[in-house]
N, C-alpha and C positions, 0 to 999 in steps of 0.2 A: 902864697905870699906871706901872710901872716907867720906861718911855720918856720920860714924862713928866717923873718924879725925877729921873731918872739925868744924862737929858740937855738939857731945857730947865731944868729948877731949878739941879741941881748941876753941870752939866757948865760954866758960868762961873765956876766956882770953884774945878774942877778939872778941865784941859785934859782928860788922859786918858779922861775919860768920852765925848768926842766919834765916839769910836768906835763908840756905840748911836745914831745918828746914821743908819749905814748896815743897811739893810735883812738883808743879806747874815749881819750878826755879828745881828741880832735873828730872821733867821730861824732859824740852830741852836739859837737858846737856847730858840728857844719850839717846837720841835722835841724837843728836848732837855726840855725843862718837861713836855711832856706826856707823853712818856716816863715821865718818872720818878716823874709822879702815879698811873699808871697801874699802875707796878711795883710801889710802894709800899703803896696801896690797895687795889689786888685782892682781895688775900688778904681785908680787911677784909670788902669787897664780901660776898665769893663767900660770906663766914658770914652775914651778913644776910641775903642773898636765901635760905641756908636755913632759917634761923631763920623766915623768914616761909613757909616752903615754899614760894616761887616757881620750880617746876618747869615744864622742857620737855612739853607734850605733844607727843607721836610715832604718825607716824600706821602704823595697823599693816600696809598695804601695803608700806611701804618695807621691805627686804630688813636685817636685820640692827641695825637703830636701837633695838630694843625696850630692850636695855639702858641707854641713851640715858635713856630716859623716869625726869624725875626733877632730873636736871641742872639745878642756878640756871640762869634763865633772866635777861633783862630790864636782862643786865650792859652793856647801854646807857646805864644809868641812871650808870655811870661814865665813858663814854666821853664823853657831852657837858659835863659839869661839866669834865674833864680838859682838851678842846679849846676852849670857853669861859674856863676860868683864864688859861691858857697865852696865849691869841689875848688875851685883855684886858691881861694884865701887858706883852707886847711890842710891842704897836701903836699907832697915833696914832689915839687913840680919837677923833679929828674926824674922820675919814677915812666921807664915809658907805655905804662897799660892803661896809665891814666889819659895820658894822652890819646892813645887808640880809643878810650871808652867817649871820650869827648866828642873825637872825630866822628864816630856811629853818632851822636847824638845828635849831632851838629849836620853830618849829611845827611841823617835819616831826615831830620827836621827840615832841610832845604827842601827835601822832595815831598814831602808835606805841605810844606808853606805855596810851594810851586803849583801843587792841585786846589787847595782853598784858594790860595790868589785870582786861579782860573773860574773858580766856581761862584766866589763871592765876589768879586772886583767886576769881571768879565761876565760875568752872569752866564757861564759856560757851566749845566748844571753837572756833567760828567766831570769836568776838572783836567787832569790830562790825561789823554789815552791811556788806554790799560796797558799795553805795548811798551809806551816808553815807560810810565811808571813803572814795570817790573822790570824792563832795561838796565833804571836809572838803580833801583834797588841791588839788581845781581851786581851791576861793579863795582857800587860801593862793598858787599858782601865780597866780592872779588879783593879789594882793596886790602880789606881789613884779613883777608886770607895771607894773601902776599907778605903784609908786615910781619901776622904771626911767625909766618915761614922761617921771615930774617930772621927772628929771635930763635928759633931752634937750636935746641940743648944748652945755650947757656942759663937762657930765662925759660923755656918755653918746650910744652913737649906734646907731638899731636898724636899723642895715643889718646883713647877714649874710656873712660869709669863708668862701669855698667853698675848700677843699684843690687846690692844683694849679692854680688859676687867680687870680691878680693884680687881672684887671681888674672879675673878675664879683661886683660888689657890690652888690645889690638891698635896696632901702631898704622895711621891711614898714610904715612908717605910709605910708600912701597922702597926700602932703602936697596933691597936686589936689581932695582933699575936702576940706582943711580950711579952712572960712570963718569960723570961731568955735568957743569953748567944746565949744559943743554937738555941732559934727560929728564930735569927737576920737572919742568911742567907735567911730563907724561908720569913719575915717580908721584907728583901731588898732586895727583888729578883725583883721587877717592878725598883726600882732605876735604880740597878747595871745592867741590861738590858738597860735601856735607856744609863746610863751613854754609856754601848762599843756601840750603835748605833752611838749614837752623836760624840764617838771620833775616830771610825775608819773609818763613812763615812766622817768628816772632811779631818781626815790626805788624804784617797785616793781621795777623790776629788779634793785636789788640786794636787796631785800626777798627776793626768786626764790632769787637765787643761793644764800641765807643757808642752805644744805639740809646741807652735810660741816662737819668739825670746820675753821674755821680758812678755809676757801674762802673766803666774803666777805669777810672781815676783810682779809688776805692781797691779794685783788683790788684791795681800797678804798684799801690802801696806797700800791698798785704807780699807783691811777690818781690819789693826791692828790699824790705822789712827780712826776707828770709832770706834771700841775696846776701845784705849785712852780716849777716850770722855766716853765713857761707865763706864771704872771702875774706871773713875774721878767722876763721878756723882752720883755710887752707894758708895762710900766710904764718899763722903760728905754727912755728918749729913741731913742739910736742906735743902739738891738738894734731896735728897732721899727722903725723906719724904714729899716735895714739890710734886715729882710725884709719893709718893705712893711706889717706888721702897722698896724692904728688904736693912732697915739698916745695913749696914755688914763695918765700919770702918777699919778690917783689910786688905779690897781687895783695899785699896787707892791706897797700897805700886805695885800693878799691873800695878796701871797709866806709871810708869815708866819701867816695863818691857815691857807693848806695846808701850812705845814711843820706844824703846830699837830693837824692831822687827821692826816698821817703818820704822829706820832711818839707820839697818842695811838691809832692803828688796830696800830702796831708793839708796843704796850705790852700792848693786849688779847689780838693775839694769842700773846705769851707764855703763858696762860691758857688760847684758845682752842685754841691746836693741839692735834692727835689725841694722846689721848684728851684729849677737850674737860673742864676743869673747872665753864665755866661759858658762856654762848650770852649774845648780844647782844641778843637779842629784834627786833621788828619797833620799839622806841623806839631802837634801834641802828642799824639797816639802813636804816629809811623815812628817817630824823635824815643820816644819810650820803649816802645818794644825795640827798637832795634839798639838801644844803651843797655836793656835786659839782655839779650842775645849775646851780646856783646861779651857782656861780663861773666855768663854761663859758661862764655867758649874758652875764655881765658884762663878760670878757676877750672876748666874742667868736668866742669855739671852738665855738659849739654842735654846729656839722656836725663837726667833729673828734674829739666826744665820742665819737661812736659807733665811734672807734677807742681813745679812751684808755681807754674802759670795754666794749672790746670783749666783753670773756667774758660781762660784764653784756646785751650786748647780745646775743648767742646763747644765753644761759638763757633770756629772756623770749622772744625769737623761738619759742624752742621748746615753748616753754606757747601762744605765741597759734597754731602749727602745729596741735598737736596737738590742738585745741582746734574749730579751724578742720574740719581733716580729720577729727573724728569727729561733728561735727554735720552739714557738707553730705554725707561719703561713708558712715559707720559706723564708720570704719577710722581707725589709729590711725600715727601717721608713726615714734614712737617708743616703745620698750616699756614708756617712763614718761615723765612729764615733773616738773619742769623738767629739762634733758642732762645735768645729774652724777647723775641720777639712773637715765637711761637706760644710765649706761657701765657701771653698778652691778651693775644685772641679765646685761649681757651677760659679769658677770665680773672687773671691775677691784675692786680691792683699794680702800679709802677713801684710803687715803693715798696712792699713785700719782695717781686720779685729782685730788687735790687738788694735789700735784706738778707736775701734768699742765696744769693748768689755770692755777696760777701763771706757770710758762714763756708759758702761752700770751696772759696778762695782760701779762705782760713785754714780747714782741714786739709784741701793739700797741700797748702803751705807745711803744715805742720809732719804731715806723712812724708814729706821730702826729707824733714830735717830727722826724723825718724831713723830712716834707710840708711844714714851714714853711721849708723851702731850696727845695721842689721845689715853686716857685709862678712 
């Protein structure tokens, strides 16, 4: 909106404003904007949700959380308003990747809000079946497939970038099946497949992670942080093409919804870090990872992701392990799951592990952004 004002209304009127023009000055602001909604608000937040009793349940296995139990929960419910404001005031609302990134945010977060609802409101401690909850996840993933689809070849191309190789680009609609209308489903059945992979083990991965004070939040940062950098570079013309990336100018306008996620995941966790004031909920967690996913699939990084959200990607590994190994053997691979929880038991303190696990967010953030020289 502001984009709008600043620079196609009033910027003929007054030079100086030409400046919101460039990507670059709109992405700290709306960086910057969700920060500060974030800062601002909390405190407001964090009395609402007790006022409504919207407390954390804790589950009583876990070592040491018991005091935990209680804590506003669901402080999700700010984070997307926060990254929402922010991303509408700084971006070229015609831009339509933006809008798909919203909609992930926005449905992923409904079916979030829909299990804490259940869980803290209705005191219903599973929240909603597992069943429909990955239902409600594939046809959003479903969704967000179908639109890409539309956009194919003028904005949009569903071949896939493998890390470390240049030339190896495999195109997932099958184009030899397509004879009409009708064969598109069966031609974009390897896509639309891949696509709900990528965006519901997103969303629940970081859902996983969401277990220590400030962990996930902390993560989501560090991987919207290299996201940023990602869909700055695939939208520039000769950053793109310098490394070979698919020219796609219209995912620039992204730069500024992942500064928008950064600088509203930086806001929360002022709040969130140990001792936690207030937890994000799964309308937090599910709402994030699947705005990450989102954005990977659009720029084209989906294989990449599994390094920008690498920690994401070894918490859930370690649930489907452990999960794995005590139904075919009896036996257990770890002494809990998901892994910050197994570091727990063997003895780490919360806040080192938490510590521990940012560093390690950090460096594959960083070896993500590495791989796109080393191609």
């Amino acid at each position: 909106m502001l984009y709008h004002l600043l620079y196609e209304w009033l910027q003929p009127h007054f030079s100086p404003l030409n400046v919101f023009r460039y990507i670059t000055v709109r992405t700290a602001f709306a960086g910057l904007t969700a920060l500060l909604l974030m800062l601002v608000l909390g405190p407001w937040m964090i009395r609402r949700l007790r006022a409504f009793q919207v407390g954390q349940f804790v589950r009583e296995e876990v070592p040491g959380h018991q005091p935990k139990a209680g804590t506003p929960t669901m402080g999700g419910l700010l984070i997307l308003p926060a990254v929402m404001v922010s991303a509408l005031l700084w971006t070229n609302l015609t831009n339509p990747f933006l809008w798909l990134a919203l909609f992930a945010l926005v449905a992923y977060g409904a079916i979030g809000f829909a299990d804490d609802y259940l869980k803290t409101i209705h005191r219903r401690s599973l929240g909603l079946r597992a069943k429909t909850k990955f239902s409600l996840q594939v046809l959003t993933a479903v969704v967000i497939a179908g639109v890409l689809l539309s956009l194919r070849g003028a904005f949009y191309s569903t071949d896939i970038l493998f890390p470390f190789f240049k030339k190896l680009r495999p195109d997932l609609v099958i184009d030899s099946l397509l004879n009409g209308w009708y064969t598109l489903p069966l031609a974009a059945l390897p896509f639309v497949v891949f696509i709900v992979l990528v965006l519901v083990g997103s969303s629940n991965a970081v859902n996983l992670t969401d277990g220590l004070d400030g962990l996930a939040i902390g993560c989501v940062a560090i991987a919207a942080g290299a996201l940023t950098a990602l869909t700055y570079i695939s939208g520039h013309a000769k950053f793109a093409e310098y490394l070979d990336l698919s020219k796609m100018p219209q995912v620039g306008e992204l730069t500024v919804f992942c500064a928008a996620m950064t600088g509203a995941a930086l806001g929360f966790l002022w709040y969130n870090a140990h001792p936690a004031e207030v937890f994000m909920g799964d309308v937090g967690s599910l709402a994030l990872g699947g705005a990450i996913g989102t954005v990977a699939i659009i720029i084209k990084q989906e294989i990449l992701l599994f390094f920008i959200g690498g920690v994401f990607v070894l918490e859930a590994l370690s649930v489907i392990l452990q999960v794995g190994s005590f139904q075919l053997t009896g036996r257990r691979v770890f002494r809990m799951a998901p892994l910050h929880h197994h570091f727990e038991l063997i003895g780490w303190k919360e806040s080192k592990i938490i510590i521990r696990f940012w560093i390690a967010a950090l460096i594959f953030a960083l070896f993500a952004l590495s791989t796109l020289k080393l191609r």
